[in-house]
N, CA, C and O atoms as a Maestro MAE file, in Angstrom:
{
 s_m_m2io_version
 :::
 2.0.0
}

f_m_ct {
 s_m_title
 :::
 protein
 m_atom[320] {
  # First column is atom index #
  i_m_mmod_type
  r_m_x_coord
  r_m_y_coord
  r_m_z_coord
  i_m_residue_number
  s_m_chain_name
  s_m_pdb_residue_name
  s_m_pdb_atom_name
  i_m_atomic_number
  :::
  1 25 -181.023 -57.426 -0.250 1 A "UNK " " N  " 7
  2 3 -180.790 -58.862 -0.171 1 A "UNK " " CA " 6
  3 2 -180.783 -59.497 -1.556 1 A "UNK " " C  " 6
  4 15 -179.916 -60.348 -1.753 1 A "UNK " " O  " 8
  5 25 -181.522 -59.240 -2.418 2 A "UNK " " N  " 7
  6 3 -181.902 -59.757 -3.563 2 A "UNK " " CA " 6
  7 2 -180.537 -59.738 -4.505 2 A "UNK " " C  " 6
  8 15 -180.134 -60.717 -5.134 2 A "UNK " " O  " 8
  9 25 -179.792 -58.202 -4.474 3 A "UNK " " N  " 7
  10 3 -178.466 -57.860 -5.204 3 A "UNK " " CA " 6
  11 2 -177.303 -58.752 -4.233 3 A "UNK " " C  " 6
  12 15 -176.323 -59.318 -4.717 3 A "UNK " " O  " 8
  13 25 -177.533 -58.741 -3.274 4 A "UNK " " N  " 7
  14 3 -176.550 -59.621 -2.704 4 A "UNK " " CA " 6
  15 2 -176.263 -61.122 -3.410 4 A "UNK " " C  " 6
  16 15 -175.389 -61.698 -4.057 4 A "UNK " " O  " 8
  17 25 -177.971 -61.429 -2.685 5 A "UNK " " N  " 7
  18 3 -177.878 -63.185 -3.488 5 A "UNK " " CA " 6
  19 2 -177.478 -63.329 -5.143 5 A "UNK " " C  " 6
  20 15 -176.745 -64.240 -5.528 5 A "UNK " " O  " 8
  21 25 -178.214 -62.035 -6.328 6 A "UNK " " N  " 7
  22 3 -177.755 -62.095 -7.325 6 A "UNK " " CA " 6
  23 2 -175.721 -62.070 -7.183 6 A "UNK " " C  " 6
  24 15 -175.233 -63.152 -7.509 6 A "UNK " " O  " 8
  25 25 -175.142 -61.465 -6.944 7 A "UNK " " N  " 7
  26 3 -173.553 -60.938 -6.595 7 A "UNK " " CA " 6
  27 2 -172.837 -62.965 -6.323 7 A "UNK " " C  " 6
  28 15 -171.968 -63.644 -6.870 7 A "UNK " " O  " 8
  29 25 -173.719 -63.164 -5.334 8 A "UNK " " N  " 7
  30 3 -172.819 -64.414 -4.724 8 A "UNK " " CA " 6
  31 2 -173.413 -65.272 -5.504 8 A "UNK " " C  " 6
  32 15 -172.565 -66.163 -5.558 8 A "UNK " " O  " 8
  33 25 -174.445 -65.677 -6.260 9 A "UNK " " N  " 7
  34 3 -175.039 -66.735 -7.501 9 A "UNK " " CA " 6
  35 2 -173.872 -66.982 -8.462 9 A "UNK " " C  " 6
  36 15 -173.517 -68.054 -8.952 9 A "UNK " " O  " 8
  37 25 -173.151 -65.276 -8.688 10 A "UNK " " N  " 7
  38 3 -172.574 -65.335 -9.619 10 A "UNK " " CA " 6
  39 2 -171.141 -65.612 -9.358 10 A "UNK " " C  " 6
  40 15 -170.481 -66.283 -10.151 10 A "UNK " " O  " 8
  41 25 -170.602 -65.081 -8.190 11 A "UNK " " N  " 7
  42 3 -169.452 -66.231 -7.656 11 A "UNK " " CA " 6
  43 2 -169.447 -67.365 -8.049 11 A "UNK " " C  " 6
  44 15 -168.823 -67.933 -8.945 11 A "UNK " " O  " 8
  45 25 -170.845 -67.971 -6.685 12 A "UNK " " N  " 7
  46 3 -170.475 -69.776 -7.349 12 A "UNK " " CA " 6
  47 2 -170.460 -70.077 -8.495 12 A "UNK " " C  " 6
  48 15 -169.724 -71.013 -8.807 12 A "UNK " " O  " 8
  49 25 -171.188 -69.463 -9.452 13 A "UNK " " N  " 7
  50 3 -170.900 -70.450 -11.098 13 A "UNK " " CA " 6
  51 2 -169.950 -69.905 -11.401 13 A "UNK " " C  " 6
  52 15 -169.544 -70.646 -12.296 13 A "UNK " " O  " 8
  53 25 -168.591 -68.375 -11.249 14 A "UNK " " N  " 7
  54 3 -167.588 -68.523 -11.777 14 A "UNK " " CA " 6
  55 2 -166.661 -69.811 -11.017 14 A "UNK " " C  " 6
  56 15 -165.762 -70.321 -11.685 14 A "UNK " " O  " 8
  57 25 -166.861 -70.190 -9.931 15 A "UNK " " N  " 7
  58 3 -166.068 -71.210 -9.448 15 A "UNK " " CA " 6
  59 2 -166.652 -72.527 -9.198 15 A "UNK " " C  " 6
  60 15 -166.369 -73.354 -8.331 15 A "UNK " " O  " 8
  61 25 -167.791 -72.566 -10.417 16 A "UNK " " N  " 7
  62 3 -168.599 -73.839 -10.997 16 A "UNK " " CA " 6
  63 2 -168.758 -75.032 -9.791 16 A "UNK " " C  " 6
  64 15 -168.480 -76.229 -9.720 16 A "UNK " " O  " 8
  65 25 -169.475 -73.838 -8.720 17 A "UNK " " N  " 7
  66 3 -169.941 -74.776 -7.068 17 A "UNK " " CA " 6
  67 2 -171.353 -74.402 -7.680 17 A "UNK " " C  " 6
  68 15 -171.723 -73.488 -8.416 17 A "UNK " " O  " 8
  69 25 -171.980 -75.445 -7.097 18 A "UNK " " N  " 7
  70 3 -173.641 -75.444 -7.000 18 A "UNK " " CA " 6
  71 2 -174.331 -75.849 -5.446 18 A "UNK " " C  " 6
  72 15 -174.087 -76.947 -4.946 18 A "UNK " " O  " 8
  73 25 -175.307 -74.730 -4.680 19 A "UNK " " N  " 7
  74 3 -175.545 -74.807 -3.398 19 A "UNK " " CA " 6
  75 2 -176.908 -74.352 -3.077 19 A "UNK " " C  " 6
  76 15 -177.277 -73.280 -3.557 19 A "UNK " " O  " 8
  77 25 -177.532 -74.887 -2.486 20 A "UNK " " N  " 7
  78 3 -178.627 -74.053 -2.101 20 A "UNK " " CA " 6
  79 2 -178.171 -72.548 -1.273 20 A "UNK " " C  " 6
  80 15 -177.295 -72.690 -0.420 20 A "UNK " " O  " 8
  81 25 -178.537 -71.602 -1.413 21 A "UNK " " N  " 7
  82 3 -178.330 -70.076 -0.713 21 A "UNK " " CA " 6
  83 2 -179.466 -69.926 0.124 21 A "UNK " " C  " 6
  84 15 -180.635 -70.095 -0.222 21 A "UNK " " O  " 8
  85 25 -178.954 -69.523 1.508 22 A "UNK " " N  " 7
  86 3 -180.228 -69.055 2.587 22 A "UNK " " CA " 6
  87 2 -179.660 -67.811 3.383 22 A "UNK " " C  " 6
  88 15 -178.762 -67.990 4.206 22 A "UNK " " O  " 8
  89 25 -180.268 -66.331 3.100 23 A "UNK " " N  " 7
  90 3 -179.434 -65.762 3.918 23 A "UNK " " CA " 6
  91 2 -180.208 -65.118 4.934 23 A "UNK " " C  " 6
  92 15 -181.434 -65.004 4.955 23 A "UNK " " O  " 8
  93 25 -179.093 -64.566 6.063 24 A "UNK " " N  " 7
  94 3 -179.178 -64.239 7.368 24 A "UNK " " CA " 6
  95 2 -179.847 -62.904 7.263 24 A "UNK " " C  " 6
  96 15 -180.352 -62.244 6.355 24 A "UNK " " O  " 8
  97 25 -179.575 -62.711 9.051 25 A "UNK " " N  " 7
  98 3 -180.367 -61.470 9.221 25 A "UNK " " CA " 6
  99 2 -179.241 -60.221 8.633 25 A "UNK " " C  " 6
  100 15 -178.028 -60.236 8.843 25 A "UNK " " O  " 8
  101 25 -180.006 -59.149 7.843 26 A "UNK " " N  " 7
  102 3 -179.446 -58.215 7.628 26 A "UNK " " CA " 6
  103 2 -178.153 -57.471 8.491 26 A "UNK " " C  " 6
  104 15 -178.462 -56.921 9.548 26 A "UNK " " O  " 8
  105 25 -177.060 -57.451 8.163 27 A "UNK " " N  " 7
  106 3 -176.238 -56.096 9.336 27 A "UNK " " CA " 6
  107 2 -175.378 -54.891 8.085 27 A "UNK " " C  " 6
  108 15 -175.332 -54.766 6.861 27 A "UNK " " O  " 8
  109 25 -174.804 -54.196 9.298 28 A "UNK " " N  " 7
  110 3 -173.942 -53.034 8.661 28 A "UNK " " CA " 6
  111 2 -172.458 -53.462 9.227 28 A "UNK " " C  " 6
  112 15 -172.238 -54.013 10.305 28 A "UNK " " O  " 8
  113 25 -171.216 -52.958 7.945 29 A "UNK " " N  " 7
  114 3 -169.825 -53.378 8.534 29 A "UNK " " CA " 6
  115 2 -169.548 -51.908 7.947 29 A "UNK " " C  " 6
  116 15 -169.942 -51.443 6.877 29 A "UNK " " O  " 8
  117 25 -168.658 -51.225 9.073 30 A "UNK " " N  " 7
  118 3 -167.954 -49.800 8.684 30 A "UNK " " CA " 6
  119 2 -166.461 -50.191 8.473 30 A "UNK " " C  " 6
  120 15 -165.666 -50.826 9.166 30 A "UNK " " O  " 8
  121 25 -166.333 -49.310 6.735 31 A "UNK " " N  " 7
  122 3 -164.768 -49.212 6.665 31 A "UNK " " CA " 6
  123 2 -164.151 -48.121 6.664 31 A "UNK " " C  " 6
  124 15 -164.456 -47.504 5.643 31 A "UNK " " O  " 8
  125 25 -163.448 -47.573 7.280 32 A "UNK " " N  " 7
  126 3 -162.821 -46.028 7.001 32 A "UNK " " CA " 6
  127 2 -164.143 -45.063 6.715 32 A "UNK " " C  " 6
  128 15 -164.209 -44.156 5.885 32 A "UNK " " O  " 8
  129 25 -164.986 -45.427 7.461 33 A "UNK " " N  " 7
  130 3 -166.295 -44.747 7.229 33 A "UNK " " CA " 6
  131 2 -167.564 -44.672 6.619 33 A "UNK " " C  " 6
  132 15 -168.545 -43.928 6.594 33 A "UNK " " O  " 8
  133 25 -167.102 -45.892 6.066 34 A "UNK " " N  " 7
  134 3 -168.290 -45.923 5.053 34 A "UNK " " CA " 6
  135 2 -168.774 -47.222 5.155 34 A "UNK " " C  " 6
  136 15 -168.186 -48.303 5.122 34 A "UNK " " O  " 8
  137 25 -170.396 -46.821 5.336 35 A "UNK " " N  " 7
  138 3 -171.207 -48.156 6.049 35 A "UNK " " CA " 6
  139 2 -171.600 -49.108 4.929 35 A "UNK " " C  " 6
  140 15 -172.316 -48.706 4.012 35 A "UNK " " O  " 8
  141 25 -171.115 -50.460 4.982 36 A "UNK " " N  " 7
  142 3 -171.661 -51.634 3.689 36 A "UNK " " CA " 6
  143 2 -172.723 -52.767 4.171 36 A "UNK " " C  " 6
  144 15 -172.735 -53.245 5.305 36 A "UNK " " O  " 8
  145 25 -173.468 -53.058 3.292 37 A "UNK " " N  " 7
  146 3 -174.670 -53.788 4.024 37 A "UNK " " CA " 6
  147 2 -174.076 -55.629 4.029 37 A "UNK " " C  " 6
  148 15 -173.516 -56.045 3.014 37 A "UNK " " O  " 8
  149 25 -174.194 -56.181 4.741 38 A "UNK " " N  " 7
  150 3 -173.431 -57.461 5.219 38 A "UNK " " CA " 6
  151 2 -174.844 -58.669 5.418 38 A "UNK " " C  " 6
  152 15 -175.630 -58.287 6.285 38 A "UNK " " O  " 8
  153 25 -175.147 -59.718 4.894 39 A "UNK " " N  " 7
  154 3 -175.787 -60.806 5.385 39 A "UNK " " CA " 6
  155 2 -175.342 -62.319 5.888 39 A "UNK " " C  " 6
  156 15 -174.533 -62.945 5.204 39 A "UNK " " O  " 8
  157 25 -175.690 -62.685 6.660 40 A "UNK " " N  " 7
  158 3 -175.216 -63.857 7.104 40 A "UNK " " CA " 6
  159 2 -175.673 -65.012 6.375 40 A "UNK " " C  " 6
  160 15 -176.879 -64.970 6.133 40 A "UNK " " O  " 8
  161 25 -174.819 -66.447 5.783 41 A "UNK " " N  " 7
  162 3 -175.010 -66.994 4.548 41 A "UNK " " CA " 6
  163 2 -175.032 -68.322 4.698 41 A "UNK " " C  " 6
  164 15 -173.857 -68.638 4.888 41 A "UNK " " O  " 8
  165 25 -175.632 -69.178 4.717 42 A "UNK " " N  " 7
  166 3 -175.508 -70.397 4.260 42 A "UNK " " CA " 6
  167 2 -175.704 -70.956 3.169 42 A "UNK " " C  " 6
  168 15 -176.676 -70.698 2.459 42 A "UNK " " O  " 8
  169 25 -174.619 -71.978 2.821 43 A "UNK " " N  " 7
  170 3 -175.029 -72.689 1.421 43 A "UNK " " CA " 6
  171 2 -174.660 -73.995 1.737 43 A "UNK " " C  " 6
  172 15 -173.563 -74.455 2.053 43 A "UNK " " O  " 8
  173 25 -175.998 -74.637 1.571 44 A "UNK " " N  " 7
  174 3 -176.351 -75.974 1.300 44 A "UNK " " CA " 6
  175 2 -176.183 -77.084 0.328 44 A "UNK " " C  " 6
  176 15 -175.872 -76.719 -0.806 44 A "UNK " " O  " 8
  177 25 -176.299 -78.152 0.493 45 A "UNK " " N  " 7
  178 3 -176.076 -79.532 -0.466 45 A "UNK " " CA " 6
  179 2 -175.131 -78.811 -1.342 45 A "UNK " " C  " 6
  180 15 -175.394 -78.110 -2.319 45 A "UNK " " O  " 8
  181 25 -174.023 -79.094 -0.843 46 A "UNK " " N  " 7
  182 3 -172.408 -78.300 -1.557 46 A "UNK " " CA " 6
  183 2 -171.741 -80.210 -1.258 46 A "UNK " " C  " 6
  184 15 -171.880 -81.005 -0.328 46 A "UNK " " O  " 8
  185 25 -171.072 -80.259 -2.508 47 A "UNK " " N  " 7
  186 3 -170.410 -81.506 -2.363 47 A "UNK " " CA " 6
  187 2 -169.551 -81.079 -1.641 47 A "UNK " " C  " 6
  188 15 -169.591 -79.892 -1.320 47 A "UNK " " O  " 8
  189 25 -168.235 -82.161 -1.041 48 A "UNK " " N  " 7
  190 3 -167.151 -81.767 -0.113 48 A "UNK " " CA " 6
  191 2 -165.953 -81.600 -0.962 48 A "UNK " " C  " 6
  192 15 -164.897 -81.849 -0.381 48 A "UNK " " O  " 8
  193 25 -165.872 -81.263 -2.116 49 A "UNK " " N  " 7
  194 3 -164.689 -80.433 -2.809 49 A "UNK " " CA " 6
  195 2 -165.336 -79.257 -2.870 49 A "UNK " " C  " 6
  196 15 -164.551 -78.382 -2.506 49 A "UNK " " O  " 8
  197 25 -166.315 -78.836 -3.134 50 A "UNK " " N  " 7
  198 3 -167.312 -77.942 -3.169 50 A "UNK " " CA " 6
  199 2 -167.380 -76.756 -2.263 50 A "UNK " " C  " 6
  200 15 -167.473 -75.585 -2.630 50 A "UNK " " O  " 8
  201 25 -167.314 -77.259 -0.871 51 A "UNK " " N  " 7
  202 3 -167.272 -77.023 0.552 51 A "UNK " " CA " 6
  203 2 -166.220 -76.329 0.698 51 A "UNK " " C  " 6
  204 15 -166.280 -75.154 1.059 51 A "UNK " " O  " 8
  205 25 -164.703 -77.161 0.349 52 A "UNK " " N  " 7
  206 3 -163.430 -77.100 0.786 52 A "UNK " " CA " 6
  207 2 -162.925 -76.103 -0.465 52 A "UNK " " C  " 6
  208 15 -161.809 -75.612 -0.291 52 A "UNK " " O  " 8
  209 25 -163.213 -75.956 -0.980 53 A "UNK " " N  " 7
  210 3 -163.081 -74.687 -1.976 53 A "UNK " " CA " 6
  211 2 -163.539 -73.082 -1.791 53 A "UNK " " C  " 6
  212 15 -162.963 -72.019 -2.024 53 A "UNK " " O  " 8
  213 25 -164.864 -73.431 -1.254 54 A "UNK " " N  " 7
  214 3 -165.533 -72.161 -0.752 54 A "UNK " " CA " 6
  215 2 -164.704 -71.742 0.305 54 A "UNK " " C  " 6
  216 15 -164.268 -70.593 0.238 54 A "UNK " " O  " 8
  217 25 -164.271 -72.738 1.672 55 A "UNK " " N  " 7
  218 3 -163.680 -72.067 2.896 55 A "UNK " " CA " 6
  219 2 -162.582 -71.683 2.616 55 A "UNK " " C  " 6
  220 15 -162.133 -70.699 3.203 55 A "UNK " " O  " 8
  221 25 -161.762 -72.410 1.547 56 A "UNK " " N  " 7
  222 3 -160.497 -71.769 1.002 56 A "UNK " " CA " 6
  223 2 -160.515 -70.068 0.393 56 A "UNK " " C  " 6
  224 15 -159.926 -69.036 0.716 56 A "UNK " " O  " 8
  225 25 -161.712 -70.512 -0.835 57 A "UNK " " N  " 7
  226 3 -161.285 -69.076 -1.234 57 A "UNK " " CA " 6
  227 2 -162.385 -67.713 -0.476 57 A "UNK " " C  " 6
  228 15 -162.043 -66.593 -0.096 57 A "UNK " " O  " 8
  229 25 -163.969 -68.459 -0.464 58 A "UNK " " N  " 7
  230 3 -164.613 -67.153 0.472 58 A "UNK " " CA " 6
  231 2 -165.052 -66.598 -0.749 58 A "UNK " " C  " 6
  232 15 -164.411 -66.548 -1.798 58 A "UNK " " O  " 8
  233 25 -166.182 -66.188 -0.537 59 A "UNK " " N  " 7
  234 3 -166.950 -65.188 -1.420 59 A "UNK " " CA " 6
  235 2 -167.380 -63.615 -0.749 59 A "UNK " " C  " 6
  236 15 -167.674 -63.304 0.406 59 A "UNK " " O  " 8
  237 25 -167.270 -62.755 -2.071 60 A "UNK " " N  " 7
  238 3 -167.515 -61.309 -1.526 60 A "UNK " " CA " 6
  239 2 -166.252 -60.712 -1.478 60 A "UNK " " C  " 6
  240 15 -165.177 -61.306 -1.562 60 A "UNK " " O  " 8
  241 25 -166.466 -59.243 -1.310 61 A "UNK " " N  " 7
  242 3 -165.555 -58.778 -0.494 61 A "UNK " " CA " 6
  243 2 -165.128 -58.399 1.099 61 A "UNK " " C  " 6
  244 15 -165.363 -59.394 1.785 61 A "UNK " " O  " 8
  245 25 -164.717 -57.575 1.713 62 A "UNK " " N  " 7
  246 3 -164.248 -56.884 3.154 62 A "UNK " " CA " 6
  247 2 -163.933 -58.397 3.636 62 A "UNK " " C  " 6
  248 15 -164.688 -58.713 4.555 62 A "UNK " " O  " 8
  249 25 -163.155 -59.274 3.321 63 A "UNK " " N  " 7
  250 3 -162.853 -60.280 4.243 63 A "UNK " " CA " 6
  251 2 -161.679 -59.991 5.490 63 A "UNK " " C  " 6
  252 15 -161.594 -60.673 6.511 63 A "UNK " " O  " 8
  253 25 -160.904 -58.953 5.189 64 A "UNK " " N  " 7
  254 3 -159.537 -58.491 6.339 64 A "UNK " " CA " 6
  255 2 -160.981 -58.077 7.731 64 A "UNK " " C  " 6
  256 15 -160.872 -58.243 8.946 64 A "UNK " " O  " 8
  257 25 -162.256 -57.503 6.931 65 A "UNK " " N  " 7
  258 3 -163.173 -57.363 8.375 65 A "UNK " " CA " 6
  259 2 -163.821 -58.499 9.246 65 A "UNK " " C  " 6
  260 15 -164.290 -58.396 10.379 65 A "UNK " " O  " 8
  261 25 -163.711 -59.844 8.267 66 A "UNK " " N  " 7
  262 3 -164.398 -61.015 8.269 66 A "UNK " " CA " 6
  263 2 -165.716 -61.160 7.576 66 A "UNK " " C  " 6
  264 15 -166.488 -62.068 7.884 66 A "UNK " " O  " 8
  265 25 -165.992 -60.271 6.632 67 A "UNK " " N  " 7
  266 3 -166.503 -61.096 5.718 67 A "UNK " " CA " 6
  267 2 -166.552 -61.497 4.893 67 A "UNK " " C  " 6
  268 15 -165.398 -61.410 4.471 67 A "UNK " " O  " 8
  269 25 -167.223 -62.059 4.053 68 A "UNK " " N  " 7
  270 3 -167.158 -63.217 3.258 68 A "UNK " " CA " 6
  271 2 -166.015 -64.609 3.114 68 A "UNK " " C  " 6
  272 15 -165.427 -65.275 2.262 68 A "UNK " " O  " 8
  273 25 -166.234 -64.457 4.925 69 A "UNK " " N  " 7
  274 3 -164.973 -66.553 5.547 69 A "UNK " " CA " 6
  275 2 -166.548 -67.261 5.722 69 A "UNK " " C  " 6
  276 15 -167.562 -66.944 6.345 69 A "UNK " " O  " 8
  277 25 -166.140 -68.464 4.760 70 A "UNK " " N  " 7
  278 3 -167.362 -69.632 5.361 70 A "UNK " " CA " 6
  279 2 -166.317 -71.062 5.897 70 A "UNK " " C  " 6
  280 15 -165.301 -71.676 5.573 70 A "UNK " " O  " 8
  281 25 -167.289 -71.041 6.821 71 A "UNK " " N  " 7
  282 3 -166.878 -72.074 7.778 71 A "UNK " " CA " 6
  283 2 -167.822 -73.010 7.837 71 A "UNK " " C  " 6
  284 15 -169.021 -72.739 7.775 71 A "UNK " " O  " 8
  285 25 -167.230 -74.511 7.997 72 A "UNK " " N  " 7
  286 3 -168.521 -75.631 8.238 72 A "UNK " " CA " 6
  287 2 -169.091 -75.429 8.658 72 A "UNK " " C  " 6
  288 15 -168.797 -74.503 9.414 72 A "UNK " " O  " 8
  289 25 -170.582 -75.945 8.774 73 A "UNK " " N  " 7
  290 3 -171.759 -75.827 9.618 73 A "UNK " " CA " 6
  291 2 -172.050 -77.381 10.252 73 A "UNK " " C  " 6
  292 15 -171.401 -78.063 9.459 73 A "UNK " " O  " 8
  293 25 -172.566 -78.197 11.086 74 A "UNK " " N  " 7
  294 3 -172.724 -78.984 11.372 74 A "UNK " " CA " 6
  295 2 -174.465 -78.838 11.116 74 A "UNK " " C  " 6
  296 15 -175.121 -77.865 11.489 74 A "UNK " " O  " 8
  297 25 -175.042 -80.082 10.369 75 A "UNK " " N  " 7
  298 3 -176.215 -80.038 10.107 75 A "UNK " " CA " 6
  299 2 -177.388 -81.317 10.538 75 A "UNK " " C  " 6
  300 15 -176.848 -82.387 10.815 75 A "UNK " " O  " 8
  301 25 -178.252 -81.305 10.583 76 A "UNK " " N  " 7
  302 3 -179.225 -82.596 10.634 76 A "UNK " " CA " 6
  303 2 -179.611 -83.270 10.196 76 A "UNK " " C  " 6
  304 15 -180.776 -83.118 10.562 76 A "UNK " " O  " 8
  305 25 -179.613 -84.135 9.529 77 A "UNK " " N  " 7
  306 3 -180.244 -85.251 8.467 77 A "UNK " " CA " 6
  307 2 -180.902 -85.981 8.665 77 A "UNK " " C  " 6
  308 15 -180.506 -87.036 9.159 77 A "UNK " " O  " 8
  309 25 -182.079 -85.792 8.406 78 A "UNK " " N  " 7
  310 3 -183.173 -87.156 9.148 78 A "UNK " " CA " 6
  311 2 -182.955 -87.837 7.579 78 A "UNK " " C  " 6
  312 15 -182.776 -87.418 6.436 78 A "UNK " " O  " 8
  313 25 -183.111 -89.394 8.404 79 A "UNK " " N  " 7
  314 3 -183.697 -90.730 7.515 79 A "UNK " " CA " 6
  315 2 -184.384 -91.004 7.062 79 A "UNK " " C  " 6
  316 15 -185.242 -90.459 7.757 79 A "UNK " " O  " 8
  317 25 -185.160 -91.709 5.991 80 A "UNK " " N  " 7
  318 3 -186.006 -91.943 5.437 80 A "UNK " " CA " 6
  319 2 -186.764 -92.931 6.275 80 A "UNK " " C  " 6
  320 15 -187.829 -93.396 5.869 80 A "UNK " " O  " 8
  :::
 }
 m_bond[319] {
  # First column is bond index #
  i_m_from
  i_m_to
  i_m_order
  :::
  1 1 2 1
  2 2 3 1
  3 3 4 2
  4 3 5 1
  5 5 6 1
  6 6 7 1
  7 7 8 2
  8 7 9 1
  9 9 10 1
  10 10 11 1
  11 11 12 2
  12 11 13 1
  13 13 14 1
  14 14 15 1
  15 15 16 2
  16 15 17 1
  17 17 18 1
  18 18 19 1
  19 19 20 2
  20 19 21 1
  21 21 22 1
  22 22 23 1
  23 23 24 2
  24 23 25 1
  25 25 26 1
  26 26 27 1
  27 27 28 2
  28 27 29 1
  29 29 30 1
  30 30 31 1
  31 31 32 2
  32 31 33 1
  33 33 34 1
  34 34 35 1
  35 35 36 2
  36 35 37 1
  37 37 38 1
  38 38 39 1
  39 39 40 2
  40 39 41 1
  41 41 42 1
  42 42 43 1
  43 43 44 2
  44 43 45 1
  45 45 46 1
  46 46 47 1
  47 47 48 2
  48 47 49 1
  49 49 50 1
  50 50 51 1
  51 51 52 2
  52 51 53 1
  53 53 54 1
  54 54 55 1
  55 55 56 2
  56 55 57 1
  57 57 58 1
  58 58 59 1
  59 59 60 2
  60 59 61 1
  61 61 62 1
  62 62 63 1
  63 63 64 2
  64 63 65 1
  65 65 66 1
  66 66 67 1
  67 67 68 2
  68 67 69 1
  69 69 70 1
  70 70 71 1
  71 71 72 2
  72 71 73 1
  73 73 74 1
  74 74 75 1
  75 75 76 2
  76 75 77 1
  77 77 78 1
  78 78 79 1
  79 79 80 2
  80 79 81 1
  81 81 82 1
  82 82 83 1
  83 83 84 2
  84 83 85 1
  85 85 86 1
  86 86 87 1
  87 87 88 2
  88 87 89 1
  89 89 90 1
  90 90 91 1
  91 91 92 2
  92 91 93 1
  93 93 94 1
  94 94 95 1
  95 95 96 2
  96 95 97 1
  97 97 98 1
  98 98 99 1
  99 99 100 2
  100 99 101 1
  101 101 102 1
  102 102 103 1
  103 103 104 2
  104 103 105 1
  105 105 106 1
  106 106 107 1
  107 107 108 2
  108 107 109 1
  109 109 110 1
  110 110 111 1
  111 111 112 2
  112 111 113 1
  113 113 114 1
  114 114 115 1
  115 115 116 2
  116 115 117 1
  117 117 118 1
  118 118 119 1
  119 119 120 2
  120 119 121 1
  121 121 122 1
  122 122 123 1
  123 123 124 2
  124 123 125 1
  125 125 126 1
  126 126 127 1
  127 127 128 2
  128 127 129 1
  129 129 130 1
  130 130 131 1
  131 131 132 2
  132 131 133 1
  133 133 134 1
  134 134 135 1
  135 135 136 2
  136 135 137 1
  137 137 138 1
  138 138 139 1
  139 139 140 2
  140 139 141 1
  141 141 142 1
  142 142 143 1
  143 143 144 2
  144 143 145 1
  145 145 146 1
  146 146 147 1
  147 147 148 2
  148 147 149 1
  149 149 150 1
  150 150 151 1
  151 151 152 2
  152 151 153 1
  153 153 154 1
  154 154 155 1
  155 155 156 2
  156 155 157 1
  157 157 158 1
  158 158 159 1
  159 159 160 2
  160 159 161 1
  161 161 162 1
  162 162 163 1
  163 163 164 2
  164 163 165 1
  165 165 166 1
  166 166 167 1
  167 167 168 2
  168 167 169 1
  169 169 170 1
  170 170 171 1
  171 171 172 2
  172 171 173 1
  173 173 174 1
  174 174 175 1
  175 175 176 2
  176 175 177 1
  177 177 178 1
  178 178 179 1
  179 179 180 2
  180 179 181 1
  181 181 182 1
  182 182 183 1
  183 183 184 2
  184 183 185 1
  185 185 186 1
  186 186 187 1
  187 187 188 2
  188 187 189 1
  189 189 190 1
  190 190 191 1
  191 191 192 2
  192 191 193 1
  193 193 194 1
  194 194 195 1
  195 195 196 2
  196 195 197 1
  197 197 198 1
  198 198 199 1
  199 199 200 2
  200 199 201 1
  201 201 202 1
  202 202 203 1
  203 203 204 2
  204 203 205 1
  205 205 206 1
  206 206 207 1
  207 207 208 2
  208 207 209 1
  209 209 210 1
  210 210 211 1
  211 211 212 2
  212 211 213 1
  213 213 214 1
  214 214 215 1
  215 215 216 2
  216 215 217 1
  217 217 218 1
  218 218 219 1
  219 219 220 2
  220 219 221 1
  221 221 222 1
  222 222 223 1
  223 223 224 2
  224 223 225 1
  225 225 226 1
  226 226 227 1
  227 227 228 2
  228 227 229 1
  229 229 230 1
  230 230 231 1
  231 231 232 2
  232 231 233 1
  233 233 234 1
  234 234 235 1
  235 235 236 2
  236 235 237 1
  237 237 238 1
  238 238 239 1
  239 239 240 2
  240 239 241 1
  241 241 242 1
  242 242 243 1
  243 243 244 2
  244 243 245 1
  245 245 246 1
  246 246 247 1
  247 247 248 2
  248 247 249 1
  249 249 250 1
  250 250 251 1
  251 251 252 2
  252 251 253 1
  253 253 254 1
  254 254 255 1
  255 255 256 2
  256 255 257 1
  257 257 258 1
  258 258 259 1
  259 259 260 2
  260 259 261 1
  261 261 262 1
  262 262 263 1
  263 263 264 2
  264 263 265 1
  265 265 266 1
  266 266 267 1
  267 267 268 2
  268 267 269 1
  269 269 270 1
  270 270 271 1
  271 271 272 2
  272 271 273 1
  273 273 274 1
  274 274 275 1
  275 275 276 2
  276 275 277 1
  277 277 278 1
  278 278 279 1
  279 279 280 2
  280 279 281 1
  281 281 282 1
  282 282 283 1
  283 283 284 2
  284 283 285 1
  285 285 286 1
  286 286 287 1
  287 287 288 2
  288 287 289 1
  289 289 290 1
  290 290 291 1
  291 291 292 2
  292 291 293 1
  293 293 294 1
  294 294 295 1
  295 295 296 2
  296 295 297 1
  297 297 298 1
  298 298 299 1
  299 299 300 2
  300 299 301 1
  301 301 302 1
  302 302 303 1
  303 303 304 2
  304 303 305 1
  305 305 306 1
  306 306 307 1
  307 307 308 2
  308 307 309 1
  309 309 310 1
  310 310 311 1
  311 311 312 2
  312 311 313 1
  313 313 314 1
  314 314 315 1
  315 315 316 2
  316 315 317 1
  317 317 318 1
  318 318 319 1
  319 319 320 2
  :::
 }
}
């Protein structure tokens, strides 16, 4: 997990987004045989060019398997 979050840190600052990172439960994705370790990702307080950049381009690789597509999240905001 740790090399992961380091890997995708370094995405967002080549594409100079700033987000909070929270990731999911661990899985495995097989390609032509060979097993890669996969986490499920959220990133937080992302402005909305920010947002719309990430779902455009996606971080990581194996995306033809589906991963690394981020999609909105609908979230909660309490008031002060």
């Amino acid at each position: 997990e740790a090399g992961f979050l380091e890997a995708i840190t370094a995405e967002l600052e080549r594409l100079g987004v700033r987000g909070r990172l929270l990731c999911g439960r661990p899985s495995r994705v097989v390609r032509e045989g060979a097993a890669h370790a996969a986490w499920g990702l959220a990133v937080h307080d992302l402005q909305p060019a920010a947002s719309l950049l990430l779902q455009r381009a996606g971080l990581g690789g194996l995306r033809e398997l589906g991963c690394g597509i981020l999609m909105p999240h609908k979230t909660i905001q309490t008031s002060d």
